[in-house]
C-alpha positions in Angstrom: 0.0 0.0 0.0 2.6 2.5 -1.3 0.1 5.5 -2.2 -1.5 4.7 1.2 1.2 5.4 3.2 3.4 8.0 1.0 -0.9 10.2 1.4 -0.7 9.8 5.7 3.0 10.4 5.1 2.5 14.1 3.6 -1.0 13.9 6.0 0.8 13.2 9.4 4.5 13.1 9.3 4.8 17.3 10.1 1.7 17.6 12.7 4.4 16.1 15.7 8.0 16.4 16.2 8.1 12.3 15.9 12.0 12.5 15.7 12.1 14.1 18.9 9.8 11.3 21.0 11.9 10.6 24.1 11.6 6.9 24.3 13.1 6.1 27.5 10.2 8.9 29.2 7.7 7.0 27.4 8.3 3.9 28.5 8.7 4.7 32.0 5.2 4.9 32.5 3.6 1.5 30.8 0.2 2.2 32.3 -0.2 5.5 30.1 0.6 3.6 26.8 -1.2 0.5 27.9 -4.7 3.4 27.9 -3.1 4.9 24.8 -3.2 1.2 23.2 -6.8 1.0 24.1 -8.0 4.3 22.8 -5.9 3.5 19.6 -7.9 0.5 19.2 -11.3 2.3 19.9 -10.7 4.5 17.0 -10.1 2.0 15.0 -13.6 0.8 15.4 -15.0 4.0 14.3 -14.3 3.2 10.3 -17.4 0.6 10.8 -19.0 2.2 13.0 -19.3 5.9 11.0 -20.1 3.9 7.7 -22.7 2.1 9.6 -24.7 5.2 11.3 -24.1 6.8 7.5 -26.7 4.7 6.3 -28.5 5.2 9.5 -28.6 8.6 8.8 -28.5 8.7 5.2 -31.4 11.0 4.8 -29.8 14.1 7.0 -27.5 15.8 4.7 -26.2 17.6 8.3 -25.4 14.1 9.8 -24.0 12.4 7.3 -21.3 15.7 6.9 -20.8 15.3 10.7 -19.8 11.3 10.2 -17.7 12.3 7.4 -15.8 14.7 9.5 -15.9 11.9 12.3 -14.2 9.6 10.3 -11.8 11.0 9.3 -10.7 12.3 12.5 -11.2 9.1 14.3 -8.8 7.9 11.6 -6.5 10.3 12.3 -6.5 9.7 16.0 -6.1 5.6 15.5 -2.9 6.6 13.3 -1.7 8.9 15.9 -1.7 6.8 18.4 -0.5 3.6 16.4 2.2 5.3 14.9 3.1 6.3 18.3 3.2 3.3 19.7 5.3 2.2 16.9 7.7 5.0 17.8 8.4 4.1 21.3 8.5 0.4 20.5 5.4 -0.2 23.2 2.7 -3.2 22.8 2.1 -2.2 18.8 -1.2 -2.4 17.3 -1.3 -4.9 14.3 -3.7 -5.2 11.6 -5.1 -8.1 12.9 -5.2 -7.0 16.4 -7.8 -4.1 14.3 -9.7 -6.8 12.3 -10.1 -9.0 15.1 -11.5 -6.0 17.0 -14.0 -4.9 14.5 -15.5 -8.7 14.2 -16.6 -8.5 17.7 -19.4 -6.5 16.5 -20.5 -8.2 13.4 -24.5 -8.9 12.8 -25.3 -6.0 15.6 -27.7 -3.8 14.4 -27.5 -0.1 15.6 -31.2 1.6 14.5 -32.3 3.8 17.1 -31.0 7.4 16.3 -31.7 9.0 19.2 -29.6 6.4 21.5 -27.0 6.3 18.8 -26.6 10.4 19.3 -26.9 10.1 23.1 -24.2 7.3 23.0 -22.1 9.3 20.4 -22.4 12.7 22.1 -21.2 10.8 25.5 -18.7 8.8 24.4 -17.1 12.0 23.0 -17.7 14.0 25.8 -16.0 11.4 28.1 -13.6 10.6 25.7 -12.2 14.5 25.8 -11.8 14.1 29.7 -10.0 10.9 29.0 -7.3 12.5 26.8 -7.3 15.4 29.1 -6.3 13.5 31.8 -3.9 11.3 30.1 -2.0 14.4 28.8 -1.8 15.0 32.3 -0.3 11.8 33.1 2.2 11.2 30.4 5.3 12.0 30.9 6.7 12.5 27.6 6.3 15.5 25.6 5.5 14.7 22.5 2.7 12.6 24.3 1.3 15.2 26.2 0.9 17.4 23.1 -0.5 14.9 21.1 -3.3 13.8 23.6 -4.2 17.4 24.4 -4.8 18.2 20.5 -7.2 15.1 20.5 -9.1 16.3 23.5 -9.7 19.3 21.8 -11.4 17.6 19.1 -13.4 15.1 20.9 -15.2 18.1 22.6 -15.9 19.4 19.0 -17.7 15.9 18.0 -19.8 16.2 21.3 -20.8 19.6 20.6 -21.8 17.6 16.8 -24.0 15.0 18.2 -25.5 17.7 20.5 -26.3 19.6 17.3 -27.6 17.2 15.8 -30.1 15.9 19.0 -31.8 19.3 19.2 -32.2 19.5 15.2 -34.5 16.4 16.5 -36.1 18.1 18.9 -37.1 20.7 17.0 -38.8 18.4 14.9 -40.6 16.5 18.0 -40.2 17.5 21.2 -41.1 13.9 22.8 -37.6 13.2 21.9 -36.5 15.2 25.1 -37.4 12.1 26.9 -35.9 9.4 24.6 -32.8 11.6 25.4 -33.2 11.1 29.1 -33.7 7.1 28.9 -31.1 6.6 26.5 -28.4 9.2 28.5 -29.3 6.8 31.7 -28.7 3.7 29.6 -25.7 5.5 28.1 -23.3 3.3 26.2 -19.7 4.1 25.7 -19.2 3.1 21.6 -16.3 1.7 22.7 -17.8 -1.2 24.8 -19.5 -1.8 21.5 -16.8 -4.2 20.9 -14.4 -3.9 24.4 -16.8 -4.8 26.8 -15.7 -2.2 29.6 -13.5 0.9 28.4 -10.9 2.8 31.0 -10.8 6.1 32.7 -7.4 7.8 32.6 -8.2 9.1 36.3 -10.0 7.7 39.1 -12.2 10.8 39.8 -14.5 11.4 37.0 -16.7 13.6 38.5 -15.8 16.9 36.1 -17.0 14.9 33.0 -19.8 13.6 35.0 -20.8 16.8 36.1 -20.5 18.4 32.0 -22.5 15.6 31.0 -25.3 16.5 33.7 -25.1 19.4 32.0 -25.0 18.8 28.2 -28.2 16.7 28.9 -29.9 19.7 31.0 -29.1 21.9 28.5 -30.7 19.5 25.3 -33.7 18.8 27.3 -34.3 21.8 30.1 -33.8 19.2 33.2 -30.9 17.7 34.6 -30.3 13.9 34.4 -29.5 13.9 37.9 -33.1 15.4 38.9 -35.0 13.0 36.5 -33.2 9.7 38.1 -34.1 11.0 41.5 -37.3 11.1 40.5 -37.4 7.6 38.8 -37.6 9.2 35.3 -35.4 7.6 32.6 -34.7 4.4 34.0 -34.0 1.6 32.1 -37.4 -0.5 31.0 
């Protein structure tokens, strides 16, 4: 795949000083590239999954420019991080390794808009503290600025899917409390085909707290009042 990689070489190879990667910082903290592994291999799911909700969404012109955007950028952030990983010479991500992910979720069927948005703009929103706090962690400066620039675009394709629930509501407001059920059922897109995904801290209670937030702000009550009230729970 020559054209392939000679188009991510003049795509990727000046957005990081990878020459300057100090390897021996890297490695010195295992547990940061372990989560960096597993967010690699998230994005890599995100090919499927953005051609999937395409034809999902293959009526709304707005949507189906948002998953192009996606996709791309998930993309980017799965070559990132391999290519990172490559660098340092730390538990590398193979092409099977990405295959064998993506089987996991062959013959599920993803049909429900509304959840699919709710589970989108979450997984984005906590996938922005996630790289937040892993920049935090990381030792290694190259790292650090990588993770922080990928933060800053996870918040962007939150701030999509948000877009993107009220152009719904617009349209019916009984979706404000599809919204509620499906944020208290919420899904990472990730466990899609890992099962359970990572934190990059133990207290999560700033994303927790935006999310609360992002919902109040979609539907004009906070998820926090409408469980306490025995409103969006699972049936």
């Amino acid at each position: 795949m020559d054209t392939l990689r000679a188009v991510e070489g003049r795509i990727f190879d000046g957005r990081y000083r990878w020459d300057e990667i100090e390897r021996e910082a890297a490695l010195r903290t295992p547990e940061v590239l372990d989560l960096v592994r597993e967010a690699c291999l998230i994005e890599s799911y995100f090919a499927i999954y953005t051609a999937r909700m395409t034809t999902l969404f293959a009526d709304d012109v707005d949507a189906t420019s948002v998953l192009a955007i996606e996709g791309f950028e998930a993309y980017t952030h799965f070559y990132l991080l391999r290519r990172y990983l490559g660098a340092v010479g730390y538990r590398e991500v193979t092409d099977e390794d990405v295959a064998a992910l993506r089987r996991r979720d062959a013959g599920e069927e993803h049909t429900d808009e509304v959840r699919e948005l709710v589970n989108f703009m979450a997984t984005e929103h906590f996938a922005a503290r996630f790289f937040d706090d892993l920049a935090e962690r990381a030792e290694e400066p190259v790292l650090r600025e990588l993770l922080g620039s990928l933060g800053r675009e996870e918040r962007t394709h939150s701030a999509f899917a948000a877009d993107l629930l009220r152009k719904r509501i617009e349209c019916d407001p009984g979706v404000r409390e599809r919204i509620l059920h499906h944020a208290r059922n919420y899904r990472h897109i990730g466990s899609y085909v890992l099962g359970e995904v990572s934190n990059a801290s133990e207290n999560n209670l700033v994303a927790v707290l935006g999310f609360n937030r992002l919902i109040e702000e979609l539907t004009g009550e906070r998820l926090s009042d409408a469980l306490a009230a025995g409103r969006g729970e699972s049936r």
